[in-house]
KENU-957572 format. One record per atom (N, C-alpha, C): y, x, z; residue in three letters. Coordinates in pm, whole numbers, padded with zeros to 5 digits, always signed. Atoms other than C-alpha are relative to their C-alpha. Layout:
# residues N
YXZALA ...
# end
This chain:
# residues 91
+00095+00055+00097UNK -12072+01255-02659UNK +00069-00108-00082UNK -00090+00070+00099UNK -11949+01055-02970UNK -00052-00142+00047UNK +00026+00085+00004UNK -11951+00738-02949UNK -00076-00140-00075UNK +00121+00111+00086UNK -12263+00455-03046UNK +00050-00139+00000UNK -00062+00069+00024UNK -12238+00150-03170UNK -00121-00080-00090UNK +00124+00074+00011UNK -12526-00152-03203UNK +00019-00143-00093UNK -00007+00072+00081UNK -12553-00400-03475UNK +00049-00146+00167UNK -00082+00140-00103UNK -12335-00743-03292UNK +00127+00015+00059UNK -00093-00003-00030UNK -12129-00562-03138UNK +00140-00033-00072UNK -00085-00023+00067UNK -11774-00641-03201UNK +00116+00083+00047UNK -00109-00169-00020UNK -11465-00360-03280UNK +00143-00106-00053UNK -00132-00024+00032UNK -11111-00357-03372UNK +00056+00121-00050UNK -00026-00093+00090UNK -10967-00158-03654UNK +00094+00090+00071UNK -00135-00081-00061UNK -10722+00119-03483UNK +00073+00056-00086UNK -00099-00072+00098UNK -10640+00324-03798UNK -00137+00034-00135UNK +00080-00015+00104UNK -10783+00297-04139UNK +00027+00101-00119UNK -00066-00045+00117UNK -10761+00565-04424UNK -00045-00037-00162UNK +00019+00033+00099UNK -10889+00425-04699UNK +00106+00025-00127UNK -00139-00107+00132UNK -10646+00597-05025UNK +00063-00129-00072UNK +00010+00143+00123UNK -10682+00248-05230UNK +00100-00110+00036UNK -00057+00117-00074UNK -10661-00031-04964UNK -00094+00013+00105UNK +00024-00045-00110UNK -10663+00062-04641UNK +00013-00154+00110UNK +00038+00055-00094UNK -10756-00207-04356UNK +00068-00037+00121UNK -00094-00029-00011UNK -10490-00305-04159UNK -00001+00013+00180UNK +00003-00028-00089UNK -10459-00183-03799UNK -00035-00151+00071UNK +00047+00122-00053UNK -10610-00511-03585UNK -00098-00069-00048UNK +00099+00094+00037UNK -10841-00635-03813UNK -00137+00022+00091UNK +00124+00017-00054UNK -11140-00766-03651UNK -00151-00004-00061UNK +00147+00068+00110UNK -11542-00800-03742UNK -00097+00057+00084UNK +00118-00045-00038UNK -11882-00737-03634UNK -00063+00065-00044UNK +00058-00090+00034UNK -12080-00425-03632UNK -00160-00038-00113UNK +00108+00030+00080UNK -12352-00487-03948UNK -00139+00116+00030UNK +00122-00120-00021UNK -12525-00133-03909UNK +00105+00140+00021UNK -00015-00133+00013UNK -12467+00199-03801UNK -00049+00110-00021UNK +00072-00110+00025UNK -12550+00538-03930UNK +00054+00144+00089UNK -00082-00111-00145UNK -12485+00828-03593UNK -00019+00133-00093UNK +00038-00104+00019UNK -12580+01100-03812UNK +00163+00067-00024UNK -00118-00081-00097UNK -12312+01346-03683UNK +00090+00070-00175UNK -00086-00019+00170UNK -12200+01456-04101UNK +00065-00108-00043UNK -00060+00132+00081UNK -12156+01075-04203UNK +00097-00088+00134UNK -00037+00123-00096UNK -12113+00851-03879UNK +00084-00136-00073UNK -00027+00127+00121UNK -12087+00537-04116UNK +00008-00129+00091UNK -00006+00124-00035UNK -11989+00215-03973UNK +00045-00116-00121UNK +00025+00076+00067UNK -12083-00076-04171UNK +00078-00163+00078UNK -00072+00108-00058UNK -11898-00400-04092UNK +00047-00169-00069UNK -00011+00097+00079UNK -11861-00787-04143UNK +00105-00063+00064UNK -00085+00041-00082UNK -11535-00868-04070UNK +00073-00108-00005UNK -00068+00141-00036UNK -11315-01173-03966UNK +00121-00009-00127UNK -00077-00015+00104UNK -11099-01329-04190UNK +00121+00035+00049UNK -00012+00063+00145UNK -10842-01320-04368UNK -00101+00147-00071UNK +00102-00114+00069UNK -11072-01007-04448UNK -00099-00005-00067UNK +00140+00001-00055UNK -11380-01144-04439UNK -00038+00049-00177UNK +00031+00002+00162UNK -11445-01089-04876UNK +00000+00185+00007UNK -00007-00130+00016UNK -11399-00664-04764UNK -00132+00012+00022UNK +00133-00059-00040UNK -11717-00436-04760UNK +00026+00143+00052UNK -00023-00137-00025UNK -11562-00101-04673UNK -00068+00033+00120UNK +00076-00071-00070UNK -11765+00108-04494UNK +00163+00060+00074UNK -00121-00105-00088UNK -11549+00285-04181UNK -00082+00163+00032UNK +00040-00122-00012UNK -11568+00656-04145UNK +00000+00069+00125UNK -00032-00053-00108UNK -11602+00799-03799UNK +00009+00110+00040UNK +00007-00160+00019UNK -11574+01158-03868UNK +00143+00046+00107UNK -00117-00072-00023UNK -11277+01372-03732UNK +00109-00066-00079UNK -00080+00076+00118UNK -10939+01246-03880UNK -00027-00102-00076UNK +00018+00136+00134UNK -11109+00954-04040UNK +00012-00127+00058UNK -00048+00176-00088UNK -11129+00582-03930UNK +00012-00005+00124UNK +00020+00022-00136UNK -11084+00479-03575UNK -00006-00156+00026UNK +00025+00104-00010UNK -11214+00190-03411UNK +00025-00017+00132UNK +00009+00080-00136UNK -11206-00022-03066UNK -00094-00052+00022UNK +00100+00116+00005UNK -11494-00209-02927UNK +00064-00117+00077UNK -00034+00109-00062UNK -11414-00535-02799UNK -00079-00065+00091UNK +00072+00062-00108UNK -11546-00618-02488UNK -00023-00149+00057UNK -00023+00123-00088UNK -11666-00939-02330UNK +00043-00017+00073UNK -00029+00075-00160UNK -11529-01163-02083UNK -00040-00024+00096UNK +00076+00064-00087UNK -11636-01276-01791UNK -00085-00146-00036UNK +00032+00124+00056UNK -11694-01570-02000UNK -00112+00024-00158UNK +00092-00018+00099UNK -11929-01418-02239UNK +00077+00017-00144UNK -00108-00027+00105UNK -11628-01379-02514UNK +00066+00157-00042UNK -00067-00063+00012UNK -11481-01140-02689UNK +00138+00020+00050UNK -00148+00011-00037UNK -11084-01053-02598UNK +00057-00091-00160UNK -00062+00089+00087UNK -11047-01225-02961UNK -00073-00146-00026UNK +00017+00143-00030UNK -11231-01538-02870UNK -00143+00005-00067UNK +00153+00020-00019UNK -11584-01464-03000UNK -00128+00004+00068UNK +00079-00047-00133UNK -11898-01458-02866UNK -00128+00149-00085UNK +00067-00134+00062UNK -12126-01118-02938UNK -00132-00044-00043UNK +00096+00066+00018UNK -12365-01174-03179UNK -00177+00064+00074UNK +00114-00028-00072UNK -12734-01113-03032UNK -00047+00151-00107UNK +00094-00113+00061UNK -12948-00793-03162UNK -00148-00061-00057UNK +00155+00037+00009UNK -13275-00854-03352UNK -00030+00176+00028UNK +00055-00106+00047UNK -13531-00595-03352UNK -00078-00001-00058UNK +00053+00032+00132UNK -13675-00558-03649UNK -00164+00132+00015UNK +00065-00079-00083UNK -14050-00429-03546UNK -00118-00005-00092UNK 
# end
């Protein structure tokens, strides 16, 4: 099963194709929104600087973007020193 992915969470860029200006393997950021629908799988993202001014959508298709999630610590941290932002639910 493909893998989901919840507004807070945070990822790590693995391989970006972007044709233009592509994203550079490590960059960091937090999941804004995702769309699972199995044609698009759109990951939306607000990421850390020196990035932070990008909006590129990541593509999670076959051959297209790849990502990491970044797990917490035992200390409630990311492995890059943040902490995960909370979920609303919007009701």
């Amino acid at each position: 099963m493909p893998e989901e992915f919840t507004p807070g969470e945070r990822i790590r860029v693995v391989h970006c194709t972007d044709e233009h200006d592509p994203l550079p393997a490590g960059a960091t950021g937090t999941v804004r929104n995702w769309n699972p629908a199995p044609w698009l799988r759109q990951l939306a993202v607000d990421y850390d600087p020196p990035h932070n001014h990008r909006r590129l959508m990541l593509t999670l298709t076959d051959g297209a973007d790849t990502v990491a999630k970044l797990q917490p610590t035992r200390h409630g941290l990311t492995a890059d020193g943040h902490r995960p932002t909370p979920t609303r639910c919007n009701r």
